[in-house]
C-alpha positions in Angstrom: -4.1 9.3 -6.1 -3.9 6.1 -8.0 -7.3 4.6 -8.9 -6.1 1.1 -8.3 -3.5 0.9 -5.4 -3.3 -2.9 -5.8 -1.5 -2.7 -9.2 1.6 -1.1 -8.2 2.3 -3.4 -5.6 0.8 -6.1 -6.9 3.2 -5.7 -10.0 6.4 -5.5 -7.7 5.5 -8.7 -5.4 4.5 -10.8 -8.6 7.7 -9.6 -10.6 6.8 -7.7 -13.3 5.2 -5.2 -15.8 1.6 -4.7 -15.3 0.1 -5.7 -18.0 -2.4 -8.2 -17.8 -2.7 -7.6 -13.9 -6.2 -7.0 -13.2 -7.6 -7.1 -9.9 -11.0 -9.3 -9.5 -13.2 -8.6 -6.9 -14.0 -11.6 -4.7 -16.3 -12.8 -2.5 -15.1 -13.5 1.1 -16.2 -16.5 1.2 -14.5 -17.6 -2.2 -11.0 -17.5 -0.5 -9.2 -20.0 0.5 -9.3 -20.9 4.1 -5.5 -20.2 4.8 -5.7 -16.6 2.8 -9.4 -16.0 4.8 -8.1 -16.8 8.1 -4.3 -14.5 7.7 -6.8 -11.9 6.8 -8.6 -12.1 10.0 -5.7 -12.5 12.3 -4.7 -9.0 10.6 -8.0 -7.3 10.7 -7.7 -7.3 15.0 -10.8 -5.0 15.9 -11.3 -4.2 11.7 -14.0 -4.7 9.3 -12.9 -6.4 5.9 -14.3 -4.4 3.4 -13.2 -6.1 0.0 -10.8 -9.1 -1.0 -8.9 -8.5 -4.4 -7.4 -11.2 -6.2 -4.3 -10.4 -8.6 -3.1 -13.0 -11.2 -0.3 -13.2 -13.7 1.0 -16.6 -15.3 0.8 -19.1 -12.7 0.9 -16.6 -9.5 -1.9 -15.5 -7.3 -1.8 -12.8 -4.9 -4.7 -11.9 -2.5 -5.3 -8.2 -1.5 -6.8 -7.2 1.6 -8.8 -4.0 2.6 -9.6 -3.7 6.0 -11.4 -0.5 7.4 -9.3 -0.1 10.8 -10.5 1.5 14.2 -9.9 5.7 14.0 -10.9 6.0 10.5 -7.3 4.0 8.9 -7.2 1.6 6.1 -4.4 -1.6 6.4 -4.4 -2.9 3.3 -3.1 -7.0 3.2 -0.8 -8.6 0.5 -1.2 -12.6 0.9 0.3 -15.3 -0.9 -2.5 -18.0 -2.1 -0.8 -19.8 0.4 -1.9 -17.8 3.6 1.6 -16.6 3.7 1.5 -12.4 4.7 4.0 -11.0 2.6 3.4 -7.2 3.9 0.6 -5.0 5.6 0.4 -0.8 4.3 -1.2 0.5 7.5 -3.1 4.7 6.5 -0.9 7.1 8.8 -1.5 10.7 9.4 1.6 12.9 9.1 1.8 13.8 12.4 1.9 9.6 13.1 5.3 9.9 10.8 8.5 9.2 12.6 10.5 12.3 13.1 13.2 11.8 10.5 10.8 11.0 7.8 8.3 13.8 8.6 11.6 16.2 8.4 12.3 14.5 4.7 8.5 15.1 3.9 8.4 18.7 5.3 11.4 19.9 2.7 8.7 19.2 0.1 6.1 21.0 1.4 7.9 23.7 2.1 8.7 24.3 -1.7 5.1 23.8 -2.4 3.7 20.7 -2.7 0.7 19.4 -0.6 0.9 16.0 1.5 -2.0 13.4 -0.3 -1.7 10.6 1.8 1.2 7.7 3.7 1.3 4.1 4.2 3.5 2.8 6.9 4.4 -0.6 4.7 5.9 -4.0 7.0 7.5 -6.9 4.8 10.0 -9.0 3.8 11.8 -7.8 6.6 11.8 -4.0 6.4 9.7 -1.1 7.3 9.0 1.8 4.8 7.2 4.8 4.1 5.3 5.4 1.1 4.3 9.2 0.9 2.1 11.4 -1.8 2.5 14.6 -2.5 0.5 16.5 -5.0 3.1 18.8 -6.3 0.4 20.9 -8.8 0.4 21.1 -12.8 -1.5 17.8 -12.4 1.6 15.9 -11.1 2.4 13.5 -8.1 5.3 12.7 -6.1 5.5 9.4 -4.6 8.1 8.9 -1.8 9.6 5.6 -0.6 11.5 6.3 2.7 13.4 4.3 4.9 12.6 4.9 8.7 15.9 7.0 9.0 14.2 9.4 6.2 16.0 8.8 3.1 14.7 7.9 0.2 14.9 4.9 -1.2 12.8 5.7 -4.6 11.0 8.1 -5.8 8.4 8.5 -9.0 6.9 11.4 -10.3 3.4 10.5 -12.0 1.1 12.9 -13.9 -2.3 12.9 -12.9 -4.7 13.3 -15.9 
């Protein structure tokens, strides 16, 4: 699994490579109200357990963790603005719609072992971002519309 979830994403919604992307830590209370209170709206019945802030040139993006009820993680992408730009909501494979569980499950039956899937809301669009530890130190990650196909896919090696 990647170390530093934010990065990826955080690379995609600010436009470009990562370097010099580097997640900071922040006190709650150090964000600004509009980014504080989109992050509460979200969290329903959640705890927040950390605020990330991501910058590159003149951009800011906020990143949200919130520890949801039933043991699931939602993790918030917010514009320094307040504006949500998408929400990655933990789901279990059995909590995969049935077309992409079907994609998934051709994978595992040639081996490789489900790690972990976001259902990710935004800009619009729902998708599925699956893992699959495929051995050899190797992982698959799997973008999937909610029809099952895949939109992207990246094989990453894992040491």
């Amino acid at each position: 699994m990647n170390p530093h979830p934010t990065l990826p994403v955080a690379t995609a919604l600010l436009g470009g490579v990562s370097f010099g992307l580097r997640p900071e830590g922040i006190p709650i209370n150090s964000c600004p109200d509009a980014v504080l209170d989109t992050v509460r709206e979200q969290a329903e019945n959640g705890r927040i357990d950390r605020i990330r802030m991501v910058r590159r040139l003149d951009r800011v993006l906020y990143v949200a963790e919130i520890d949801m009820p039933g043991n699931h993680l939602r993790r918030l992408q917010i514009a320094k603005d307040g504006t949500l730009l998408s929400v990655a909501d933990e789901v279990r494979p059995s909590e995969l719609p049935s077309p992409v569980r079907s994609a998934v499950d051709s994978y595992l039956l040639s081996g490789a072992r489900f790690d972990c899937a976001d259902h990710v809301s935004g800009s619009g669009r729902d998708e599925y971002h699956v893992e699959l530890d495929m051995g050899d130190d190797v992982d698959l990650h799997l973008f999937l519309d909610e029809g099952g196909e895949v939109l992207r896919r990246h094989e990453i090696a894992d040491f």
